[in-house]
C-alpha positions in Angstrom: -40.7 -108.1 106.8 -43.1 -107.3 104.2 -42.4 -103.4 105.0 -39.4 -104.0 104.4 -39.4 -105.0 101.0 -42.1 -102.0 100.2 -39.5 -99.7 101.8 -37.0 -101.0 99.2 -39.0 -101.3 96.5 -40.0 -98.0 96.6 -37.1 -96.2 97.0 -35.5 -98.4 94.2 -38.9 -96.8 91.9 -38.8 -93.2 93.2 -35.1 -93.3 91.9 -35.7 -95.3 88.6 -38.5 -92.3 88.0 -35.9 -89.8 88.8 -33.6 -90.7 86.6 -36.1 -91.3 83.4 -37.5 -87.9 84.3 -33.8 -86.5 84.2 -33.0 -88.4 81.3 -36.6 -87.2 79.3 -36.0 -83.4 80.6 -35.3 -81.8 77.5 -38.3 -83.7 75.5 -40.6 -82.7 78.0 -40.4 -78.8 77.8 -44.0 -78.5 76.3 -45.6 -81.9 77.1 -44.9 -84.1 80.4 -43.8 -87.2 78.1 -41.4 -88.2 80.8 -44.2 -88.4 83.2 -46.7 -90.2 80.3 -43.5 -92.8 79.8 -43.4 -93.7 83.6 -47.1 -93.6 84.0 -47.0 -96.4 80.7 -44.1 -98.5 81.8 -45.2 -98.7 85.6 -48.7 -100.0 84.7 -47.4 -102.4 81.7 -44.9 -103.6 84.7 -47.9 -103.8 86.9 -50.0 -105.9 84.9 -47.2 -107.9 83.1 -45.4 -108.9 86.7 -48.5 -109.3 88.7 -50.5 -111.5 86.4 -47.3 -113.9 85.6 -46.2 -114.1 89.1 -50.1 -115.2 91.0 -50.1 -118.6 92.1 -52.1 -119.5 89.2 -49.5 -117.8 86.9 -46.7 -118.9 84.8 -44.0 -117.7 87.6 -45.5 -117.7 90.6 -43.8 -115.9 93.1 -44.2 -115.3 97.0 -46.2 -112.0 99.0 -43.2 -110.3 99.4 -41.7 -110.4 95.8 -44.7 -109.2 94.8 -45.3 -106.2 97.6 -41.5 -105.4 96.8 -42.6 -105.0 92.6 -46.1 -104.3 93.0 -46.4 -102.0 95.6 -42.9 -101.2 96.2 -41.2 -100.5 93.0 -44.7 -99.8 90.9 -45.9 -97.3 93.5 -42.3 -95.7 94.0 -42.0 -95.5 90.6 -45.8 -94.4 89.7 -49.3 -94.1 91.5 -50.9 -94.2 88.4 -50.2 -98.2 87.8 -52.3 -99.0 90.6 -54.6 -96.8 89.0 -54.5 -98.2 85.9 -55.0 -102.2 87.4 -57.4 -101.3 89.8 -59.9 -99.4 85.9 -58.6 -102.6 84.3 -59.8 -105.1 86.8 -63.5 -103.0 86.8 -63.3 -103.4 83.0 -62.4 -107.2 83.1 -65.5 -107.6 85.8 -67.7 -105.9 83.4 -68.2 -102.7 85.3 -67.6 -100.1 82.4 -69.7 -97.5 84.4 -67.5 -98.2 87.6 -64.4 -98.3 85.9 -65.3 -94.9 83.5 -66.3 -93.4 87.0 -62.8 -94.6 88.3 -61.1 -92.8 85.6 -63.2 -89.6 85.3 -62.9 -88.9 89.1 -59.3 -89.8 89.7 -58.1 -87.9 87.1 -60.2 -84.8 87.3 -60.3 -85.2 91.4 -56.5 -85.4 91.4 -56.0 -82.3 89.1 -58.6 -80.3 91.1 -56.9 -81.5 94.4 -53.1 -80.1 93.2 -55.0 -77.1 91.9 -56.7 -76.7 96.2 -53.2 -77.5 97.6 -51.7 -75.2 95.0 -54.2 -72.1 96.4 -54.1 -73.0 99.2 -50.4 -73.0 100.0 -49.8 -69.5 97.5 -52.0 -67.7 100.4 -49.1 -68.3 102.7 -46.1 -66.8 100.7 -45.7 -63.1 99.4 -45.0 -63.9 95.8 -46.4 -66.4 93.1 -45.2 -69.9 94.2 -44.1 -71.6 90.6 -41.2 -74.3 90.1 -38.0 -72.3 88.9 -36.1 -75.1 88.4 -36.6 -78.1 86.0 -35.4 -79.8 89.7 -38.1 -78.0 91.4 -41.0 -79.4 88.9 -38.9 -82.9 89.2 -39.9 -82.9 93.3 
């Protein structure tokens, strides 16, 4: 049952981000602010929902509520809240080196990675492979 409510949750956030992406188009020509905005609200919803809702919270709440937010929703909606609990747990345990480490190598690991699969994929097609529709960057 519990894939069940991941299943849900994320489609429920890969549409919510959709939509704010849509809706944030024409303020992101020359800076992703869309993508910062989702990135900020899905690790505020991450921290904010997970810490009231453990069973030592205010709210708790059972597994699959929070798979179907946490996981679900949060990772539909954005990757990068996970990130973002996983360097603020290191932080909380005192680990600054781990948790600067975290956020050095996901971020400059990640870009490098799209930039691989990006060369990677342009040896296979004729012509320069760029989006050339704002739906196209959306995907």
């Amino acid at each position: 049952m519990s894939y069940l409510w991941v299943t849900i949750g994320s489609a429920l956030g890969g549409l919510l981000r959709y939509a704010i992406s849509r809706w944030t188009m024409s303020l992101s020509m020359h800076f992703p602010y869309g993508t910062v905005l989702i990135n900020i609200l899905g690790s505020f919803v991450i921290g904010y929902f997970g810490t009231l809702t453990l069973q030592s919270g205010k709210y708790p709440e059972s597994d699959n509520v929070r798979l179907f937010v946490m996981v679900g929703v949060c990772g539909g909606f954005t990757t990068f809240s996970s990130f973002s609990l996983q360097t603020f747990d290191l932080l909380r345990m005192g680990a600054w080196g781990r948790a600067l480490a975290n956020a050095v190598f996901s971020v400059v690991l990640c870009v490098a990675a799209v930039g691989v699969g990006h060369m990677l994929a342009q040896q296979s097609v004729d012509r320069a492979a760029i989006a050339e529709t704002a739906d196209e960057e959306l995907a």
